[in-house]
C-alpha positions in Angstrom: 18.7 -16.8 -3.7 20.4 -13.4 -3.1 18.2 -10.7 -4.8 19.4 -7.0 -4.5 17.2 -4.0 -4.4 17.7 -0.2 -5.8 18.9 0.7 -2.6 21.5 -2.7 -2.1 19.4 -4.6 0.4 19.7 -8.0 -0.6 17.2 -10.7 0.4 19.4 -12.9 2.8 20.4 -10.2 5.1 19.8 -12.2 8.7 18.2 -8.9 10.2 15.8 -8.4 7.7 14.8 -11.9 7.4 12.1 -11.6 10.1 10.0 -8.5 8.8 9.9 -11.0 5.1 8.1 -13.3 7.1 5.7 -10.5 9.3 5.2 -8.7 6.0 4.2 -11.7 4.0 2.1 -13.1 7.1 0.2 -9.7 7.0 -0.7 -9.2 3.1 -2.1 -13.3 3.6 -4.4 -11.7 6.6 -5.5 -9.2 4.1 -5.6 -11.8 1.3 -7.8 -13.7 3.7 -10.1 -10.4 4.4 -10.4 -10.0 0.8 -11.9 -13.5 0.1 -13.8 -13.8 2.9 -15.7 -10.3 3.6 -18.0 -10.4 0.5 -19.1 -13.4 1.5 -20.3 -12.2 4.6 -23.9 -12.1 5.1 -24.0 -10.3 8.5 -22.2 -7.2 7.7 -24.0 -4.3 6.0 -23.0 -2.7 2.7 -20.9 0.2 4.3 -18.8 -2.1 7.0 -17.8 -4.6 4.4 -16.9 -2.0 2.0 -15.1 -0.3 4.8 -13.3 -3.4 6.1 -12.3 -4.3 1.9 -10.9 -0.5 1.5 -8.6 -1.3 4.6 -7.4 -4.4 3.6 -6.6 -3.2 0.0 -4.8 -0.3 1.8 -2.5 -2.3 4.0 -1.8 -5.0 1.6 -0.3 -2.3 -0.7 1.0 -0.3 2.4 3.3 -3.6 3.1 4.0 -4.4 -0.8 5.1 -0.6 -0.3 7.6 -1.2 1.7 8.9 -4.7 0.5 9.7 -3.3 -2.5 11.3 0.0 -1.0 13.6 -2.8 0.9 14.0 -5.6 -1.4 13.1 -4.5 -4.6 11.7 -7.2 -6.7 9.6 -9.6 -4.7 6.7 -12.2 -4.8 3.5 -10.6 -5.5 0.5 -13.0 -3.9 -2.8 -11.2 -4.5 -4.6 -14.5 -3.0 -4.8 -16.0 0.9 -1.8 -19.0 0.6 -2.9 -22.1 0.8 0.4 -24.4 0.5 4.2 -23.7 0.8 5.6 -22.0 -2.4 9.3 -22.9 -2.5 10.6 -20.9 -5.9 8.3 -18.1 -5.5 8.9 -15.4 -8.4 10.0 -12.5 -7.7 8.4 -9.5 -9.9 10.2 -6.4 -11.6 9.7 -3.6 -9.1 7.6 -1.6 -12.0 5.0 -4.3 -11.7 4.7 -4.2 -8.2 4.3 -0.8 -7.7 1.5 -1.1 -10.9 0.0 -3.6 -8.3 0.3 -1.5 -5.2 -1.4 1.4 -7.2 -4.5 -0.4 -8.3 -4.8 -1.9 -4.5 -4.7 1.7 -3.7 -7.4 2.8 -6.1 -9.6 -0.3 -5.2 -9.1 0.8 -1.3 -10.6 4.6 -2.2 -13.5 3.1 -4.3 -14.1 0.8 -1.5 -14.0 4.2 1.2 -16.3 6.0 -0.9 -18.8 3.4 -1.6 -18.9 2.9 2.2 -18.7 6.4 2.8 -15.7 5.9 5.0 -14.0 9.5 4.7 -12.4 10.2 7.9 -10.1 8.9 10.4 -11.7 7.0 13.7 -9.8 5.1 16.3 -6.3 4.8 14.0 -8.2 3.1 11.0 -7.5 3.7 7.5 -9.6 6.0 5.6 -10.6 7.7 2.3 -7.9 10.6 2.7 -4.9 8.1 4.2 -5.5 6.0 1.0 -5.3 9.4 -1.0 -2.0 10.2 1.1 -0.3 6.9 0.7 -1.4 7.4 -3.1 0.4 10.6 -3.6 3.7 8.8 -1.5 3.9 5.7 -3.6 3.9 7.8 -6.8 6.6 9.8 -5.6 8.4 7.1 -4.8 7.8 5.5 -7.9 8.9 8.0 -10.0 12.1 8.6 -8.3 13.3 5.1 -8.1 12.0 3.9 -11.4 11.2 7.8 -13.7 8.5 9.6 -14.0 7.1 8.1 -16.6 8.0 4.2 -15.7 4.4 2.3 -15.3 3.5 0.1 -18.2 1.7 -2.8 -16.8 -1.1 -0.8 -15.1 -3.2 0.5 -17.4 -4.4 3.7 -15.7 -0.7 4.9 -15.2 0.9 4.5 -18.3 2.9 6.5 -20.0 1.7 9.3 -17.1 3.9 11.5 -15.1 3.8 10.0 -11.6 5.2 13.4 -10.4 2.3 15.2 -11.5 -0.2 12.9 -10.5 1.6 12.7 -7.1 1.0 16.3 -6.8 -2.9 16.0 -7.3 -3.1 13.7 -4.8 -1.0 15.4 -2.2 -2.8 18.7 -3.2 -6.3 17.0 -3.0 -5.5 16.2 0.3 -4.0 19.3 1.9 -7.2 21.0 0.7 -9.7 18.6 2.2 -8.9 19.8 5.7 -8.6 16.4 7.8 -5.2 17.3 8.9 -3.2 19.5 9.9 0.4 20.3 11.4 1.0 20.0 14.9 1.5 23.0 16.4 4.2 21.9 18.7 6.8 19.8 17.1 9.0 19.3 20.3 5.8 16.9 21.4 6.7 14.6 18.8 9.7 13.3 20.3 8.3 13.0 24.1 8.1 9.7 25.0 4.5 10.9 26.7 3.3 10.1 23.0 
């Protein structure tokens, strides 16, 4: 099964064979996280909110870039339990619907537990704003600005402009700046 993104990539491509399988082996660890956290009794409200915003956010930080690479491709929103042989591959519109509501659910899930800003390389409130505003760009340059149907908050909404909130919601809340030394980013010291 050869299956060829926007940008040519096609699905059998021997090199990019192995980050299919570390991709998909990741969003199932998330899958997994999202099953089993609100079942667990031992964590308070805030963790297992905080733990739910960061799977949602990696799961649709790898469906990011599958799509980006491969273009349409299997969508599983629950842990695998058995081998799927002919697994369907979905229109790249419907993924990126998909990737925008796990993006939403991650900031509800970041407020509720109050988890704004960045600690120890974790995922937070303003990185799931950021990787909002990217997705939307990216969505609306691949597929148009107004190309979401099947998610029912985007529809028939510029991405562009809604990109732009995002990105200036977050260069206004202060949590980052620019480095003032850019020649640091290429040391090796890093």
């Amino acid at each position: 099964l050869t299956a060829e993104s926007l940008d040519n990539n096609t699905s059998d491509n021997a090199s990019l064979d192995h980050y299919w399988e570390m991709f998909f082996s990741a969003v199932d660890v998330c899958n997994n996280i999202l099953k089993y956290v609100p079942l667990n009794e031992t964590l308070n409200d805030a963790k297992r909110s905080q733990y739910l915003g960061e799977a949602y956010f990696l799961r649709a930080f790898y469906y990011w870039h599958m799509v980006n690479i491969w273009g349409p491709v299997p969508y599983n929103e629950v842990a695998q339990t058995e081998i799927i042989y002919n697994p369907e591959r979905l229109p790249e519109e419907v993924v990126y619907s998909k990737i925008l509501a796990d993006i939403d659910s991650s900031i509800e899930a970041f407020e509720e537990a109050g988890y704004m800003v960045k600690t120890g390389g974790r995922a937070h409130y303003w990185a799931a704003r950021a990787l909002k505003a990217r997705v939307l760009l990216y969505a609306a340059s691949w597929l148009g600005p107004n190309s979401i149907s099947t998610n029912s908050a985007y529809s028939g909404q510029n991405l562009y402009s809604l990109a732009q909130t995002e990105a200036e919601a977050v260069i206004g809340s202060g949590v980052a700046s620019f480095y003032d030394n850019y020649a640091d980013t290429w040391t090796m010291l890093n």
